[in-house]
C-alpha positions, -999 to 999 in steps of 0.1 A, spaced: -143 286 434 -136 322 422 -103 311 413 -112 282 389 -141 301 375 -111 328 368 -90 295 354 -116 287 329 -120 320 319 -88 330 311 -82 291 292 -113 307 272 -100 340 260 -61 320 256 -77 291 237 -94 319 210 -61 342 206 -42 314 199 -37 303 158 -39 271 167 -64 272 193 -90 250 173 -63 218 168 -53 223 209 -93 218 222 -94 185 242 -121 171 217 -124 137 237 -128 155 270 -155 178 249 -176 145 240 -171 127 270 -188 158 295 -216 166 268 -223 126 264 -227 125 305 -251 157 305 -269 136 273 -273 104 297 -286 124 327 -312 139 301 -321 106 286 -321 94 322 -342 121 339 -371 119 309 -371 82 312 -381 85 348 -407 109 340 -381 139 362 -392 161 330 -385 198 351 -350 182 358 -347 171 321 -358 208 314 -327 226 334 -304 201 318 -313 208 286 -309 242 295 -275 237 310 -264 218 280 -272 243 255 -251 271 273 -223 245 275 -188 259 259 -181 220 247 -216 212 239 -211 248 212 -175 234 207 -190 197 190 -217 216 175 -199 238 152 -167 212 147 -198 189 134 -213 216 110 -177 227 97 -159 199 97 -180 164 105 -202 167 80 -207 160 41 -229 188 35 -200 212 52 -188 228 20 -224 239 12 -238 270 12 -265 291 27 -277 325 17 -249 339 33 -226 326 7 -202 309 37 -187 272 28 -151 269 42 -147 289 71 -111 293 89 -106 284 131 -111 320 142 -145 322 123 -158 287 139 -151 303 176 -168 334 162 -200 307 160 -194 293 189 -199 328 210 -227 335 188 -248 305 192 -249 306 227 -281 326 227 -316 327 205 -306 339 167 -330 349 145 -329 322 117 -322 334 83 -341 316 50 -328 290 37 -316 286 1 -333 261 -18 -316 238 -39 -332 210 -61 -315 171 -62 -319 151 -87 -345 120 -73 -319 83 -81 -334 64 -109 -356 94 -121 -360 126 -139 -379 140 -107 -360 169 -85 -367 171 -45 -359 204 -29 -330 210 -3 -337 241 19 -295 245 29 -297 266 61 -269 292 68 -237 276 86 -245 295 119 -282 280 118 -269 246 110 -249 250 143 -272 262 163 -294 235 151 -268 207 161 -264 226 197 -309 224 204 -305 188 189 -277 177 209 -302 185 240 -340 177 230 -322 144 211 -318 122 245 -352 131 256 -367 117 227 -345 84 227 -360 79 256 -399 82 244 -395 71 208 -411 40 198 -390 4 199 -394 -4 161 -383 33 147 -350 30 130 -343 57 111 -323 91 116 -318 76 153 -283 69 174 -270 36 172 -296 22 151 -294 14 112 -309 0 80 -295 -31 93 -317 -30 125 -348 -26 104 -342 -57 84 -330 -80 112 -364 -66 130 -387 -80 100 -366 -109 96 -376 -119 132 -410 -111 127 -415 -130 96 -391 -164 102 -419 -186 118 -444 -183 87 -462 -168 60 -476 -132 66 -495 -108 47 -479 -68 44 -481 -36 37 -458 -20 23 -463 17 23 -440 50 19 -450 85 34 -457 112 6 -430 143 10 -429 136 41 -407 162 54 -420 189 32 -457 187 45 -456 182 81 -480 211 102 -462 232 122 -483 233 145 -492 197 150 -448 192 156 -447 222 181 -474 211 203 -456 176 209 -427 191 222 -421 204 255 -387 219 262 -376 250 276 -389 288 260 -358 292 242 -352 261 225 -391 266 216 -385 298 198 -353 288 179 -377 254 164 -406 280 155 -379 300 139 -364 277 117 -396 262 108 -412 298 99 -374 310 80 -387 310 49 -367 299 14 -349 322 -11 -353 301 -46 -333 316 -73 -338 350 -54 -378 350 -49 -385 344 -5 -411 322 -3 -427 318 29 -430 283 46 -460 276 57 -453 234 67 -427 209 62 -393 208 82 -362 213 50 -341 182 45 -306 204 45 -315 211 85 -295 195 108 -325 187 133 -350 179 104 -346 140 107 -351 144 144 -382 165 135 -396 141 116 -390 113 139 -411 131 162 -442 146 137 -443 106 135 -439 89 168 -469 73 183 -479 56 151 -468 22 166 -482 26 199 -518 38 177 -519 6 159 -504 -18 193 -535 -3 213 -559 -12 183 -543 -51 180 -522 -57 211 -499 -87 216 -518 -118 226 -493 -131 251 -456 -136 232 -478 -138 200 -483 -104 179 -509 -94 159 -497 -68 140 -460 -51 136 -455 -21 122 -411 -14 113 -404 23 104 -379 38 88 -384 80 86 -410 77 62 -409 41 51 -429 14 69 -444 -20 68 -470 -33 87 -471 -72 95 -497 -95 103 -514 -133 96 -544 -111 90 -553 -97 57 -582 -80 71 -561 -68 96 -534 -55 73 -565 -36 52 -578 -19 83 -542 -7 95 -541 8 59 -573 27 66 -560 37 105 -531 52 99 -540 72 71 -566 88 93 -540 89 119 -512 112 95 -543 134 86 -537 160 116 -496 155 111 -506 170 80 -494 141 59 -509 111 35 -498 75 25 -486 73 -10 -508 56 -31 -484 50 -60 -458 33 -33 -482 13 -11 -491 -20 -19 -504 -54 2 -482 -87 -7 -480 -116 9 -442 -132 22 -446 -163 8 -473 -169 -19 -490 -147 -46 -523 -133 -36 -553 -116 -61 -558 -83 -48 -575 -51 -61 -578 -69 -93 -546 -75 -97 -520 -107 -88 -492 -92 -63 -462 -116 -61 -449 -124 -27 -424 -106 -14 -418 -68 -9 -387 -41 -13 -376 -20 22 -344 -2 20 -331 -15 -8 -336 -52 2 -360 -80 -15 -375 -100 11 -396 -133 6 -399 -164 14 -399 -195 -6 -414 -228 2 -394 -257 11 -393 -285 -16 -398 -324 -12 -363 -331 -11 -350 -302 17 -360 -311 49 -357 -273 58 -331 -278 88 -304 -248 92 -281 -275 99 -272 -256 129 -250 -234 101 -261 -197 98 -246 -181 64 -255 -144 52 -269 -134 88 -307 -139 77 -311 -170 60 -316 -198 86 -334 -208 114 -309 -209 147 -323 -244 158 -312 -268 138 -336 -299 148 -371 -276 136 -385 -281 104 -389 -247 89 -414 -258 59 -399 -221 42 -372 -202 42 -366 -163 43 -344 -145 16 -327 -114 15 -314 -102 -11 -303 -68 -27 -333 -56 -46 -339 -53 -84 -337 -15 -81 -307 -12 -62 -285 -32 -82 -295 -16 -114 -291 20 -94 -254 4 -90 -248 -11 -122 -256 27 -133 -231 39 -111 -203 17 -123 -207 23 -155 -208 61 -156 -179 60 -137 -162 35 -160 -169 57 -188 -160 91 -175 -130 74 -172 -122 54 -208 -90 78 -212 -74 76 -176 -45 58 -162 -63 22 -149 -49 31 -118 -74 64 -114 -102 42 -125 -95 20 -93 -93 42 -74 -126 58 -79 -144 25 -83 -129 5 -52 -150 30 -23 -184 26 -46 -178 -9 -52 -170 -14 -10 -194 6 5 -220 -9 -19 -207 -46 -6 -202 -37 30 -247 -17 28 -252 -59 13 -226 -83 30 -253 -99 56 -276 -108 30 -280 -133 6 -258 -115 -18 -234 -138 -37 -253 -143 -67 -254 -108 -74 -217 -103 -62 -208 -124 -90 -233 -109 -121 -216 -70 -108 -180 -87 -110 -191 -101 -143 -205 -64 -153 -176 -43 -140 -151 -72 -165 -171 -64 -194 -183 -30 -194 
């Protein structure tokens, strides 16, 4: 036992010396060990073994590949690895990222984080970015890493964003499912700054993990932000640049489900309300208008203590299928999530509203082919996105009047794709066709 502990040891100090130490780490072996520890985690909360989920947590945290996969995520992984903190760091060379590795394998006093402003898509409106320091970011992938299977294990069945193995894509086939059958009223409702307002206090006193990992969330939390030189204290809200911030949120806001399933529970297979969240977008389903209106009022008094509100300006009740009067005003049916437009229109005197037993675009048609649907559900890519798009394609287009046609493809093709790929399951041809006809003409 001495022996191997000697082994590993030695492998250790080799593994640093060497210039090519970082390329020579067995990166699969690294993520299949720290994925095991992550099941027994997930494994030991689900069972309610939460002192065992503790020491694992603990155990992970102190792992040499678990530090490994933290920093190679910070450094290398990620987008936002070229971006600064206040210490000035952005690339950083092999020997420096074993240099974080020792250093985050205990508590670090977080430093503040440098605030930068992002221009809001669409609008003249900036959001701020608190960019932690490289070190923090990997520390913060290291406590994540641990309290992240706990949580998967307690979070809430229709929460989609920010989460492992679920998308965007999720989200849509969930409402689509919950919709198909009929016509239902919903509200459509987006979280106001969201990650800048949530108490700290409220956040800390939902999680339970071990001292340390305690102190290094207060930490971060409490770091403070250096805009254009002035610290500012920071007094709520979790920054967006963290690396555990989306986690964070996830669990300032889980429980909001389970709050409005205990005030209208399932009656048999038969819901009376659904309620699909995305971070800090959400709709809330339900045959009930009154229903609908008094989920409105309950979960605003529920964000109250998370120290957050419902934005007024971004909420609105619609109907799926028809056009209702409300507040004064007519809403037309259908309602925008994540960039989609989904409605449903009625089926005509001459479509018998059979699938056909054919299923195009993934959402479109009933799977039984012998029911008489009486509507159908579309959708589609939303009016905002594909002008958001258009935008895109012709500012590239333009910065690139005087380049070889070649460049211009090259620099189009990846939008163009990942656009296609974000709306291939959709009803989405039209709209393929009028950007074809835009990126021709422009």
């Amino acid at each position: 036992m001495a022996n191997a502990s000697l082994k590993k040891g030695f492998e250790k100090s080799k593994l640093i010396k060497t210039t090519n130490a970082w390329k020579q780490i067995p990166w699969a072996k690294a993520q299949r060990k720290v994925f095991k520890l992550q099941k027994r985690i997930y494994q030991a909360a689900k069972s309610g073994q939460n002192a065992k989920a503790r020491r694992l947590q603990r155990l992970l945290v102190k792992s040499y590949y678990a530090r490994l996969l933290a920093v190679r995520r910070v450094t290398q992984d990620n987008q936002g690895k070229k971006t600064a903190g206040v210490d000035g760091m952005r690339a950083i060379s092999p020997r420096q990222r074993f240099e974080i590795v020792e250093n985050i394998k205990g508590n670090l006093k977080a430093k503040p984080l440098r605030r930068e402003w992002i221009p809001k898509p669409g609008r003249d409106e900036k959001r701020p970015l608190g960019i932690p320091t490289i070190q923090d970011r990997a520390r913060q992938a290291l406590v994540k890493s641990a309290l992240e299977p706990e949580w998967e294990s307690r979070f809430e069945d229709t929460s989609y964003g920010f989460r492992p193995g679920r998308s965007a894509h999720d989200a849509i086939s969930r409402i689509f499912q919950s919709i198909n059958k009929g016509g239902y009223y919903v509200l459509d409702a987006d979280i106001a700054k969201c990650f800048d307002r949530i108490n700290h206090d409220y956040l800390l006193s939902k999680i339970h993990c071990p001292s340390s990992l305690k102190r290094d969330l207060k930490s971060w939390l409490k770091a403070g932000v250096l805009d254009n030189g002035v610290f500012e204290d920071t007094e709520a809200g979790t920054p967006q640049g963290g690396v555990i911030s989306p986690l964070l949120a996830n669990i300032a806001l889980d429980g909001m489900v389970r709050f409005i399933k205990t005030m209208y529970p399932n009656k048999g297979t038969t819901f009376q309300v659904n309620l699909i969240r995305y971070a800090d977008d959400f709709v809330v389903i339900s045959k009930d208008l009154r229903i609908i209106e008094q989920c409105k009022i309950a979960i605003s008094e529920w964000l109250k203590p998370v120290g957050l509100e419902i934005k007024p300006e971004k909420t609105r009740i619609c109907h799926t299928l028809n056009p209702i009067e409300y507040n004064g005003k007519t809403e037309e049916p259908g309602f925008d999530f994540l960039g989609f437009n989904i409605r449903q229109y009625p089926v005509g005197k001459y479509k018998s509203g059979k699938s056909g037993g054919r299923r195009k675009g993934g959402f479109l048609f009933n799977k039984n082919p012998h029911k008489m649907l009486g509507l159908k559900t579309h959708i589609k890519p939303n009016k905002k996105a594909i002008k958001a798009h258009t935008e895109v394609i012709k500012g590239v287009i333009e910065q690139h009047k005087t380049a070889p046609q070649s460049a211009l493809i090259s620099r189009l093709n990846p939008i163009i794709r990942g656009w296609s790929n974000y709306y291939s399951g959709v009803v989405s041809s039209e709209t393929f066709v009028k950007l074809d006809h835009i990126v021709r003409n422009v």
